[in-house]
DRENPA-3360 file (N, C-alpha, C; in nm, 2 decimals, always signed):
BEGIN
1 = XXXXXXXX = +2.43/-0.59/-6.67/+2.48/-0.64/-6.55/+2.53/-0.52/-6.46 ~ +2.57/-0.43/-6.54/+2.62/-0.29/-6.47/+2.52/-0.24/-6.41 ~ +2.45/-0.24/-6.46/+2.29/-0.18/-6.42/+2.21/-0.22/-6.32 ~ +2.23/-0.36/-6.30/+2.18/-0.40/-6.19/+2.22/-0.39/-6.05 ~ +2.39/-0.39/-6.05/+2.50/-0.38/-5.98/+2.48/-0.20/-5.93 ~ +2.48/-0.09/-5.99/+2.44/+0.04/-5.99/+2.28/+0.05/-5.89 ~ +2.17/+0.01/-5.91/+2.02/-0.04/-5.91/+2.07/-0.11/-5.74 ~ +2.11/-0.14/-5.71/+2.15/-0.27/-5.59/+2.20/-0.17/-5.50;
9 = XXXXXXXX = +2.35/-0.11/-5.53/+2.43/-0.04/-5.44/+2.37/+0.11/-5.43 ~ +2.26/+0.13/-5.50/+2.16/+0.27/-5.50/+2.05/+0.24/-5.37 ~ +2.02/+0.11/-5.39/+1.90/+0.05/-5.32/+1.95/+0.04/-5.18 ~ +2.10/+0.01/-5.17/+2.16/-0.02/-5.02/+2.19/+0.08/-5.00 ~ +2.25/+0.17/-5.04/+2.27/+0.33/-5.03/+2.14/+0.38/-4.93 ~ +2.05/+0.43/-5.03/+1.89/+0.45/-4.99/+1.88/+0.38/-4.86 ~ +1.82/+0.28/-4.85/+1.78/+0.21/-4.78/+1.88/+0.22/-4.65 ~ +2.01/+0.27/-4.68/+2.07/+0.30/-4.51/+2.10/+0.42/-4.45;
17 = XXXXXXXX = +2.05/+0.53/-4.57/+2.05/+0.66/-4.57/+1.91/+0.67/-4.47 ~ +1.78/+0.62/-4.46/+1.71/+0.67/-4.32/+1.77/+0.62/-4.23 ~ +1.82/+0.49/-4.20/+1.85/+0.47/-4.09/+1.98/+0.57/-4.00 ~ +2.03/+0.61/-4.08/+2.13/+0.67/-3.99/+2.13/+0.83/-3.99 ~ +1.98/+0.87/-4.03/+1.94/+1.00/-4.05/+1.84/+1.00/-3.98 ~ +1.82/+0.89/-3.90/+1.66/+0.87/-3.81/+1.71/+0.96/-3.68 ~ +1.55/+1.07/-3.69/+1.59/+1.15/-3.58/+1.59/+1.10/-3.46 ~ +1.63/+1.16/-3.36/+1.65/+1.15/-3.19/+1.49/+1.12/-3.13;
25 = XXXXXXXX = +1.47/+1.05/-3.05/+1.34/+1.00/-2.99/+1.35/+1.15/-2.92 ~ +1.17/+1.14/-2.89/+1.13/+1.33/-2.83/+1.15/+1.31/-2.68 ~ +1.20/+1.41/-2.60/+1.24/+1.40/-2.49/+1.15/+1.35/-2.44 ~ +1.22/+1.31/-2.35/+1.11/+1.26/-2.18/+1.14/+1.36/-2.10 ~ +1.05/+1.30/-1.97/+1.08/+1.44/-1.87/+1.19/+1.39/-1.81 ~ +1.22/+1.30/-1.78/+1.35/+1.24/-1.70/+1.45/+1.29/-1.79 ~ +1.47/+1.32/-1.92/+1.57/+1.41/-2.02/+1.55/+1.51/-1.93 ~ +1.43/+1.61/-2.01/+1.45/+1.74/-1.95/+1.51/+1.72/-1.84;
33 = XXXXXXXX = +1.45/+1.66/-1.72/+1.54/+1.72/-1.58/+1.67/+1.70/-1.58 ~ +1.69/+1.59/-1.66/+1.91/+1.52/-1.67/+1.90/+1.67/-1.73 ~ +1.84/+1.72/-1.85/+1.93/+1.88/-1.90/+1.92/+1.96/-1.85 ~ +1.80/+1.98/-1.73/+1.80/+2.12/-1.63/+1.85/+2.08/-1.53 ~ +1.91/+1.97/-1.49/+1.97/+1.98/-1.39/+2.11/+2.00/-1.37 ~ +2.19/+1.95/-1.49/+2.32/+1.95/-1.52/+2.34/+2.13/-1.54 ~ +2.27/+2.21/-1.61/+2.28/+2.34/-1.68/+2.23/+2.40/-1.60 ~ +2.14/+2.40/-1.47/+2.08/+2.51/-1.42/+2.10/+2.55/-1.32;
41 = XXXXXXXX = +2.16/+2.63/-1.24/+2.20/+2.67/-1.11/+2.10/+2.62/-0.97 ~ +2.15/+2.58/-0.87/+2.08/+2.52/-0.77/+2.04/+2.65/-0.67 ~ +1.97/+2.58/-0.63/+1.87/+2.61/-0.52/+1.85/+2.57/-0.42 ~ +1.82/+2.60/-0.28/+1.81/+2.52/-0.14/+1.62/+2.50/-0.15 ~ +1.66/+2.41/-0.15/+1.50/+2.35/-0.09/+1.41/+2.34/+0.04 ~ +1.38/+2.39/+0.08/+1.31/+2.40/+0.20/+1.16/+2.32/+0.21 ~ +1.20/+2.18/+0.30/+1.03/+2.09/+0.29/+1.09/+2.00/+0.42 ~ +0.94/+1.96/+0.45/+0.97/+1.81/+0.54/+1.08/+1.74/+0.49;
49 = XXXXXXXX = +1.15/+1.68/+0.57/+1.22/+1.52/+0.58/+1.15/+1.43/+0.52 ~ +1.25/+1.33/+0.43/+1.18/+1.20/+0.38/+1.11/+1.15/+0.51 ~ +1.16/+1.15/+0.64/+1.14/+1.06/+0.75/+0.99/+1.10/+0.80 ~ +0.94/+1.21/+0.78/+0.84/+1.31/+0.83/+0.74/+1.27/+0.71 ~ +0.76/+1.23/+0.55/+0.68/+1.23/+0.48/+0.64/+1.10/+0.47 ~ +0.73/+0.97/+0.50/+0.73/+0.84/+0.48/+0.60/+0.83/+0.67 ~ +0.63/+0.90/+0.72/+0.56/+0.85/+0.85/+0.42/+0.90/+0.83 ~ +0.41/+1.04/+0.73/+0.27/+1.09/+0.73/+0.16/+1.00/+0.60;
57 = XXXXXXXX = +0.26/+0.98/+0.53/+0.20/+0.83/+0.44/+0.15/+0.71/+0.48 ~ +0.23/+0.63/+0.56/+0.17/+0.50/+0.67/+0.06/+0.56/+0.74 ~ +0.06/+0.69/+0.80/-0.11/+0.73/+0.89/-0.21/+0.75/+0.76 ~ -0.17/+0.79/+0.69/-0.29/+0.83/+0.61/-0.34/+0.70/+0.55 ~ -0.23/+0.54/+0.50/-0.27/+0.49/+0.44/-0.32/+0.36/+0.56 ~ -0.29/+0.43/+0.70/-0.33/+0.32/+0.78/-0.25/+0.21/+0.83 ~ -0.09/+0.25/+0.78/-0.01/+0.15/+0.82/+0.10/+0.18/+0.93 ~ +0.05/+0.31/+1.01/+0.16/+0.36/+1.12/+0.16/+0.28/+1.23;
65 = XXXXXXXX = +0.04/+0.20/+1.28/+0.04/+0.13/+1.42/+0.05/-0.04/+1.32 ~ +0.11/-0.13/+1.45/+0.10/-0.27/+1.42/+0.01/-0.33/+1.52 ~ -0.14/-0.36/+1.45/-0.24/-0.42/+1.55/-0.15/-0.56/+1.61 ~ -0.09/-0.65/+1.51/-0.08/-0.80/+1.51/-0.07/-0.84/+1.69 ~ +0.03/-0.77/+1.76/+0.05/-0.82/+1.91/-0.13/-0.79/+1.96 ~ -0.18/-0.68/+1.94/-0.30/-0.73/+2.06/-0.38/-0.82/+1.93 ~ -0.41/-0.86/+1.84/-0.50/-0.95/+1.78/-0.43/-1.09/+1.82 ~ -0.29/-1.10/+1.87/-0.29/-1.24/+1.95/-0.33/-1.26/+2.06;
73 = XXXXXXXX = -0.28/-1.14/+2.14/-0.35/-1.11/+2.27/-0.49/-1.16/+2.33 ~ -0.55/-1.07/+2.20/-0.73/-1.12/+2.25/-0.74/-1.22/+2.19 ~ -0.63/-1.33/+2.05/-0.72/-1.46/+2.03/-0.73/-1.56/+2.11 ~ -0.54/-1.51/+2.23/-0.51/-1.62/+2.33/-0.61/-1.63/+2.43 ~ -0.65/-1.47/+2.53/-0.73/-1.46/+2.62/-0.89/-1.49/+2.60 ~ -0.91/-1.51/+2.46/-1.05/-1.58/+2.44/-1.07/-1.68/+2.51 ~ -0.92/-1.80/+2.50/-0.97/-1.95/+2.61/-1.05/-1.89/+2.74 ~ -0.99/-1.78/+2.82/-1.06/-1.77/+2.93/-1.19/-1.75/+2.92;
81 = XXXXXXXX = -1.23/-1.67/+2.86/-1.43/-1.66/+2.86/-1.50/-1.82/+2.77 ~ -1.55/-1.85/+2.89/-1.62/-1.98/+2.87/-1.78/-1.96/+2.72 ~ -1.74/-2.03/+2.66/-1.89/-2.08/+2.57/-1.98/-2.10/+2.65 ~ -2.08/-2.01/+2.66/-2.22/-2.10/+2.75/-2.32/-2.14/+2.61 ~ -2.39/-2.22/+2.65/-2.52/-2.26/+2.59/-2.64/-2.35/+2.70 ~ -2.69/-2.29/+2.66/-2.83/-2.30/+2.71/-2.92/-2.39/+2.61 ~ -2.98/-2.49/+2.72/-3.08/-2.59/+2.62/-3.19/-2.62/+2.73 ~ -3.35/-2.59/+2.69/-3.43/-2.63/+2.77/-3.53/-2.76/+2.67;
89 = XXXXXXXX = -3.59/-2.75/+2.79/-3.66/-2.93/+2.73/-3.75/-2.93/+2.81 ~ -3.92/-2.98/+2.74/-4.03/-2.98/+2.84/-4.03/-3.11/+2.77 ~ -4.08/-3.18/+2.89/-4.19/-3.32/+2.87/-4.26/-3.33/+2.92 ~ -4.37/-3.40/+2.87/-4.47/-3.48/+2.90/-4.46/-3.60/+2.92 ~ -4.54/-3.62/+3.06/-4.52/-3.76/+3.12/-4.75/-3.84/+3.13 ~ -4.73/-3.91/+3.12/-4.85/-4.00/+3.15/-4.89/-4.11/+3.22 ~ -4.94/-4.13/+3.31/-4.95/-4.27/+3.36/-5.10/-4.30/+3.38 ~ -5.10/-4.41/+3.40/-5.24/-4.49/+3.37/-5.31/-4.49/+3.49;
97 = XXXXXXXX = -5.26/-4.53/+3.62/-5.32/-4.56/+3.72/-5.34/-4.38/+3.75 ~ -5.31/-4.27/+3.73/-5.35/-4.16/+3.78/-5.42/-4.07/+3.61 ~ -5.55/-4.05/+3.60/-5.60/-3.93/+3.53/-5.49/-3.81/+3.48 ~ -5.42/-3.83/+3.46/-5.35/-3.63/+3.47/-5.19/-3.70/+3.37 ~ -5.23/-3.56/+3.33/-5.08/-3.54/+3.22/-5.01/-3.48/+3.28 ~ -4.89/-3.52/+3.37/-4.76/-3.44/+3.40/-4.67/-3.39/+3.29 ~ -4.66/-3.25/+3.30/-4.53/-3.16/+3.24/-4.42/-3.14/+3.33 ~ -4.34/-3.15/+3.28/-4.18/-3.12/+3.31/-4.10/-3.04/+3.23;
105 = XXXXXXXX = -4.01/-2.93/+3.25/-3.94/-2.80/+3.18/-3.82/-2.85/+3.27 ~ -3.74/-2.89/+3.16/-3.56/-2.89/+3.19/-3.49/-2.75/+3.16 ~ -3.38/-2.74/+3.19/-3.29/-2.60/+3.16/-3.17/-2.70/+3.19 ~ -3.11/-2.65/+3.09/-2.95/-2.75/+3.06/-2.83/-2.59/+3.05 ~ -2.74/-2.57/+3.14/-2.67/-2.43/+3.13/-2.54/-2.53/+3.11 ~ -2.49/-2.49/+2.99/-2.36/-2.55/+3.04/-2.23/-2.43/+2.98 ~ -2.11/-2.47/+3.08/-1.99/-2.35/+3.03/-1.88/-2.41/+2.99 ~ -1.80/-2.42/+2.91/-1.70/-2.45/+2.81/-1.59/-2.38/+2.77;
113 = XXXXXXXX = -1.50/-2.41/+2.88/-1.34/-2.32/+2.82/-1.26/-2.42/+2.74 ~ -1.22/-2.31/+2.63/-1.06/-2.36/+2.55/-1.00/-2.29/+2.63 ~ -0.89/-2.40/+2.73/-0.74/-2.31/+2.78/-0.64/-2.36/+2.67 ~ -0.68/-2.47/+2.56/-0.57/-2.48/+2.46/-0.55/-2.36/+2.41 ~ -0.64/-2.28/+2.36/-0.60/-2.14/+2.29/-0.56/-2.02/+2.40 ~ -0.50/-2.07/+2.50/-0.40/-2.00/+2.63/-0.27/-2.00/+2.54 ~ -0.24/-2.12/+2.46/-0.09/-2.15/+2.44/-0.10/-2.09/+2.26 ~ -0.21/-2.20/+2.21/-0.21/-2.07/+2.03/-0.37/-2.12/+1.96;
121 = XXXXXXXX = -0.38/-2.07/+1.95/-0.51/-2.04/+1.87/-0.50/-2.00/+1.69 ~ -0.56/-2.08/+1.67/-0.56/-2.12/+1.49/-0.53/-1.95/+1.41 ~ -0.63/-1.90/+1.52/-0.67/-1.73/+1.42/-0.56/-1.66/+1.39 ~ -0.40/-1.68/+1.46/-0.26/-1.66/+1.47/-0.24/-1.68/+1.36 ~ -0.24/-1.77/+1.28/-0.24/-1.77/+1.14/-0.27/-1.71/+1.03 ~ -0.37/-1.67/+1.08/-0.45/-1.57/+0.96/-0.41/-1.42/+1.04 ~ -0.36/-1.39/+1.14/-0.28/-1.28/+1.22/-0.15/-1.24/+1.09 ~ -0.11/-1.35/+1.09/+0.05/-1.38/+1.06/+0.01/-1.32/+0.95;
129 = XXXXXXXX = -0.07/-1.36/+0.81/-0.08/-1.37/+0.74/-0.11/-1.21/+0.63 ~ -0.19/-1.15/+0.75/-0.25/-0.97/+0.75/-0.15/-0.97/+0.72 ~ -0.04/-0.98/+0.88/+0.08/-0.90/+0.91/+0.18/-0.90/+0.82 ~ +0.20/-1.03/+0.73/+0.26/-1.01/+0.60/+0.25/-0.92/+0.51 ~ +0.14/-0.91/+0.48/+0.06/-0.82/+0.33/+0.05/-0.69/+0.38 ~ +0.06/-0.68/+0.54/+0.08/-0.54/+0.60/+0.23/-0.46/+0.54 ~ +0.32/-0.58/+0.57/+0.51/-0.53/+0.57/+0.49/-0.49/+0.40 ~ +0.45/-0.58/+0.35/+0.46/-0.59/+0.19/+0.38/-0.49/+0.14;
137 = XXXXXXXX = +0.32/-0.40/+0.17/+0.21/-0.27/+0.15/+0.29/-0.15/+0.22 ~ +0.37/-0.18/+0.35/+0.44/-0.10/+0.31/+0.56/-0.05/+0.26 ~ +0.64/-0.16/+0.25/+0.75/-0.16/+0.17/+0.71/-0.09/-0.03 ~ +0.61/-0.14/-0.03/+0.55/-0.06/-0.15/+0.54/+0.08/-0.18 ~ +0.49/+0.12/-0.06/+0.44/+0.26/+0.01/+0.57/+0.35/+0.02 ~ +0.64/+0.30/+0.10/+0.77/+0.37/+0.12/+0.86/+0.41/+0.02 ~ +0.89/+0.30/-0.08/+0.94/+0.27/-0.21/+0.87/+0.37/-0.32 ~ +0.76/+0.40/-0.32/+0.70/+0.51/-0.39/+0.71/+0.61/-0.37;
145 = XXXXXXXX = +0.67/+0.64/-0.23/+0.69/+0.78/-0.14/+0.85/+0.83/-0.18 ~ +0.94/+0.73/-0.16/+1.07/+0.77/-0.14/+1.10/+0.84/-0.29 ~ +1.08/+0.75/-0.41/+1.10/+0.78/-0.49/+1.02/+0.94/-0.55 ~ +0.88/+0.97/-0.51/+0.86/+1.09/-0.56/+0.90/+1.14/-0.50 ~ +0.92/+1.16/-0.35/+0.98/+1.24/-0.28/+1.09/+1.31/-0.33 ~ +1.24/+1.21/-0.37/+1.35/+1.27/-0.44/+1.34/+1.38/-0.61 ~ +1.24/+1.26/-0.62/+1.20/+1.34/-0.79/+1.15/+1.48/-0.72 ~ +1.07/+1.48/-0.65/+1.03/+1.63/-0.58/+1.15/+1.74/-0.59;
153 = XXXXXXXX = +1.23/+1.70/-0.48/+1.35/+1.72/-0.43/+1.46/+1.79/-0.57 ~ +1.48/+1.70/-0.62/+1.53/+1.76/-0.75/+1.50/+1.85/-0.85 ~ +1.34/+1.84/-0.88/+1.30/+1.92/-0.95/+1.29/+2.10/-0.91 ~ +1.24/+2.05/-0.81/+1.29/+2.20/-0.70/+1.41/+2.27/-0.69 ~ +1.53/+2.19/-0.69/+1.65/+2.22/-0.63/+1.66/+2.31/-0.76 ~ +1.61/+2.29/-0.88/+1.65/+2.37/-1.01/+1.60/+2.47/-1.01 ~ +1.69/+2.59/-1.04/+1.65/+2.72/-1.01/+1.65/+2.77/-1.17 ~ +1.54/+2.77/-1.24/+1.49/+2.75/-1.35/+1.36/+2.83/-1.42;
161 = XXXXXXXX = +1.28/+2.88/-1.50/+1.18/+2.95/-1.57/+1.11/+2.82/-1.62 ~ +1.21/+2.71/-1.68/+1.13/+2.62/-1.74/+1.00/+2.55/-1.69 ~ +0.92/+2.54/-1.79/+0.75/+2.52/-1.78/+0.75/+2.36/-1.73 ~ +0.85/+2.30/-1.79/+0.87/+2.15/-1.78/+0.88/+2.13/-1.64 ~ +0.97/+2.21/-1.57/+1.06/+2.20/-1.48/+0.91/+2.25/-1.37 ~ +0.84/+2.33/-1.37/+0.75/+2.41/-1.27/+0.64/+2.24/-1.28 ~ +0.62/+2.24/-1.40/+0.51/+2.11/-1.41/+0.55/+1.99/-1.38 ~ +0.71/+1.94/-1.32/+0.78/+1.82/-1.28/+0.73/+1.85/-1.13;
169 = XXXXXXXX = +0.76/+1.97/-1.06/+0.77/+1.99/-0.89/+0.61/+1.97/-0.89 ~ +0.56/+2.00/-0.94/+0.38/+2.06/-0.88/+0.36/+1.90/-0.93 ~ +0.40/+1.85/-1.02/+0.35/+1.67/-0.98/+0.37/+1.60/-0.92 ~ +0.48/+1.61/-0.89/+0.55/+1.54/-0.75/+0.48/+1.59/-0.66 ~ +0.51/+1.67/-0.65/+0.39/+1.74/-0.47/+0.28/+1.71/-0.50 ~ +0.17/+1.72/-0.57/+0.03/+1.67/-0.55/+0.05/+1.56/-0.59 ~ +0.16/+1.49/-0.61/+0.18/+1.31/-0.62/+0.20/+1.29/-0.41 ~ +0.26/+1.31/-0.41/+0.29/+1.31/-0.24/+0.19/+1.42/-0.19;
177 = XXXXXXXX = +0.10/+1.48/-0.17/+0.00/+1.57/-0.07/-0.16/+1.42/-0.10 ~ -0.12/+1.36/-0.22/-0.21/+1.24/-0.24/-0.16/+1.13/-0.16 ~ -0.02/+1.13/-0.16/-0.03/+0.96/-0.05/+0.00/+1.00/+0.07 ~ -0.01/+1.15/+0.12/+0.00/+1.20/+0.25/-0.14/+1.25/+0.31 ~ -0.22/+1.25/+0.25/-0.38/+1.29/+0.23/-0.37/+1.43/+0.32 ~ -0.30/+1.53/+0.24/-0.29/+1.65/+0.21/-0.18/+1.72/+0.30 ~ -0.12/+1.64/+0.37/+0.01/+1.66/+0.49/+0.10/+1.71/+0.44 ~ +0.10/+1.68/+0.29/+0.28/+1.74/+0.24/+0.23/+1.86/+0.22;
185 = XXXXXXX = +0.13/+1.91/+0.17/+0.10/+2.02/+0.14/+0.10/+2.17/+0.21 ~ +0.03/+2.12/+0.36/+0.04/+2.13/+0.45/+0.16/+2.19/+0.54 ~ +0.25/+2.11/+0.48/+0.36/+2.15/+0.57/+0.46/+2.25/+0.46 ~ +0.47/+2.23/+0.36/+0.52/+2.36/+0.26/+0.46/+2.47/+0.29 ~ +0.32/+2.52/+0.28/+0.27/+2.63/+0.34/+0.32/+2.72/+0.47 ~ +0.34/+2.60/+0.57/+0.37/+2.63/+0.71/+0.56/+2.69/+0.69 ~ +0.60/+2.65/+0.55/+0.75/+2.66/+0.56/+0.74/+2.79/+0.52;
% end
């Protein structure tokens, strides 16, 4: 009975001796920079404005202008230009008391305005609808940009030798010279 009791509290022993001797998960880079940033003397940064990088992103990804006002524009002023169509028509005619086959060629012109689509036109809808998935593309856009941007910003500010630390900035910048289609890059040089 001793033995088993000995055998048991050896087994719980053991058995809780890895757990509380289980090493530290291996850093992340978000570690590293919490440790080089806290430990490492700062730096002044010299770059564009978020405001400068967030606006060179929307041109490059296509989302700096808002078409939606003239795509109502031209769906409403379509009522004015008229639908034409054209329809022609030949007949033949015959009569008995005269020898001879009469032909005849009609031309039918006709023109056709919507002034309903003066006031709204269906295509407004599917206008609307771009214009949504536009805001929401860029709210994405910004949200991304903004965030590497800072991670930029930080990793920089550390005035550091670390390899970690050189390989955090140069990702972030060719993370942003890619959603700036090469503008961030661009403008560091010129600094």
């Amino acid at each position: 009975m001793r033995a088993s009791i000995i055998v048991c509290a050896t087994v719980a022993i053991v058995g809780l001796a890895p757990r509380s001797v289980v090493a530290a998960p291996a850093a992340q880079d978000s570690d590293v920079m919490d440790d080089a940033e806290s430990s490492a003397p700062r730096r002044a940064v010299h770059g564009p404005g978020v405001g400068a990088v967030l606006a060179a992103a929307y041109a490059a990804a296509g989302l700096d202008h808002d078409p939606k006002d003239s795509w109502i524009r031209r769906a409403r002023l379509s009522g004015l230009v008229p639908w034409v169509t054209v329809r022609t028509a030949r007949d033949t005619s015959w009569q008995d008391d005269q020898s001879e086959v009469g032909h005849g060629t009609s031309l039918e012109l006709r023109a056709t305005w919507r002034l309903d689509r003066l006031l709204f036109d269906s295509r407004e809808l599917q206008v609307a609808a771009v214009e949504s998935a536009r805001r929401r593309e860029r709210r994405r856009l910004a949200a991304r940009v903004i965030r590497t941007y800072f991670a930029w910003r930080r990793a920089a500010s550390i005035a550091s030798d670390d390899e970690r630390v050189a390989t955090r900035v140069a990702e972030a910048a060719a993370e942003l010279d890619a959603l700036t289609d090469g503008w961030f890059s661009a403008q560091l040089r010129r600094r």
